[in-house]
Residue, then its C-alpha position, 0 to 999 in steps of 0.5 A: x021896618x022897612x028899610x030892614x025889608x029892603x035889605x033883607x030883599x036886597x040880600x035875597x036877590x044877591x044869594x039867589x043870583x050867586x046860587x044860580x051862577x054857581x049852579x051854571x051848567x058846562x056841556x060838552x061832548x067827549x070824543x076818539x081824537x082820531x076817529x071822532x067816535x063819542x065816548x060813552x061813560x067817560x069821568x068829567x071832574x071839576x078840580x075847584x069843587x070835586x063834582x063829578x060826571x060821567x058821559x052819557x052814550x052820545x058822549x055827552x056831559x053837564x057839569x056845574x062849573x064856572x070860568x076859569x074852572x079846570x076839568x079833569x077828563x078820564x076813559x078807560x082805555x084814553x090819556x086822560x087829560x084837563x080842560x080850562x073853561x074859559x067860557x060858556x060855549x058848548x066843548x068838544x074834547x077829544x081823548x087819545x087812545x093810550x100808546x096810539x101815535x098821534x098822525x100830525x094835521x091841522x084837522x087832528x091839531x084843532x081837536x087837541x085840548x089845550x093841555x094835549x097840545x102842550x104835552x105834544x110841543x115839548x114831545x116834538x120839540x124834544x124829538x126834534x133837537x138836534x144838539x144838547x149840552x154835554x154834563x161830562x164832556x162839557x159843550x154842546x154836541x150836535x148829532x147830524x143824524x137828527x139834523x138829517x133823518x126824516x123822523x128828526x124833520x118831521x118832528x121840528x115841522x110838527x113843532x112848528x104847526x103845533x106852536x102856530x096852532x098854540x098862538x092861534x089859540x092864545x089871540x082868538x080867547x082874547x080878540x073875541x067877537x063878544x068884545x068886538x060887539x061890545x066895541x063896535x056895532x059889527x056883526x055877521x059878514x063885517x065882524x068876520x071880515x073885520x076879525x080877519x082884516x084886522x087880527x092882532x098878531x100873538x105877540x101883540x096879545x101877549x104883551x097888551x092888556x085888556x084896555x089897550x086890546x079895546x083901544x087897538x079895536x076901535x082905532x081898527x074899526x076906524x080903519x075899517x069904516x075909511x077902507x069901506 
């Protein structure tokens, strides 16, 4: 019998825990992308569960939702677009104006969600090609007034900071203070010293997995101690 209660407690605990993890609230704020003006009324949508949300007047949201989740975004008036959640920090996400000409800067590149600046690379990228293989002539065409016209510069330079901001991104989910801690007893002004020192480059990233990414940290965290 009691054995059985045992059980029985074991298994309560276990569905308890796993309501609450599925109960875990993701909050955000939904903001102008240009201005930073809130945005009131927005429709937050979890993919996985169909729940939805809207903003409050601050532009302010909570939805249930876990890691890796996608949300779907929606404004009267805005592109809409998705976020993944990738982990519990509070969001900001910030919609563009529909038909509004992004003016390209690192500040305006930080503020893109992941699925905006996806959507802007392969726009500059595509603005700013300069040849393309020709289906009825054959070959490739190089057009000199892309290669020389300010707008087809412009474009190629965009892609440029997009790219770096995209790679940016990709290290940072990876090389994350929480695995740093987990690893070593940094903290404060010696992790950030040691996360800029020691920042793997994103081709490292994309080509290590988890457990190699701890033996780079703590083979790092060796190097840092000598340096000190």
């Amino acid at each position: 019998m009691k054995i059985l209660q045992t059980i029985l407690s074991c298994l309560l605990i276990t569905l308890m825990s796993g309501h609450l993890v599925a109960q875990e609230k993701t909050k955000g704020i939904i903001m102008e992308l240009v201005s930073g003006e809130k945005i009131e009324a927005a429709q937050i949508q979890n993919l996985r569960t169909k729940a939805e949300v809207q903003t409050n007047r601050d532009g302010s949201f909570a939805i249930d939702a876990n890691i890796n989740d996608l949300l779907l975004i929606k404004a009267v008036g805005y592109d809409q677009d998705t976020v993944f959640i990738y982990d519990n920090s509070l969001r900001r996400i910030y919609l563009n104006r529909m038909n509004n000409v992004i003016e390209l800067s690192e500040v305006i590149v930080e503020r893109m969600t992941d699925s905006r600046l996806a959507a802007e690379i392969q726009r500059e990228k595509t603005a700013g090609k300069y040849s393309d293989a020709s289906q009825n002539r054959g070959g490739v065409r190089i057009s000199p007034s892309r290669i020389f016209s300010k707008e087809g510069k412009q474009a190629r330079s965009n892609y440029k900071l997009l790219v770096a901001e995209l790679e940016k991104r990709a290290v940072d989910r990876k090389f994350t203070d929480n695995l740093i801690k987990e690893l070593t007893p940094l903290n404060g002004s010696d992790l950030a010293l040691f996360r800029e020192r020691f920042r793997p480059s994103y081709k490292f990233i994309q080509n290590s997995s988890q457990e190699t990414l701890k033996v780079y940290v703590m083979d790092s965290y060796k190097k840092f101690n000598e340096k000190k």
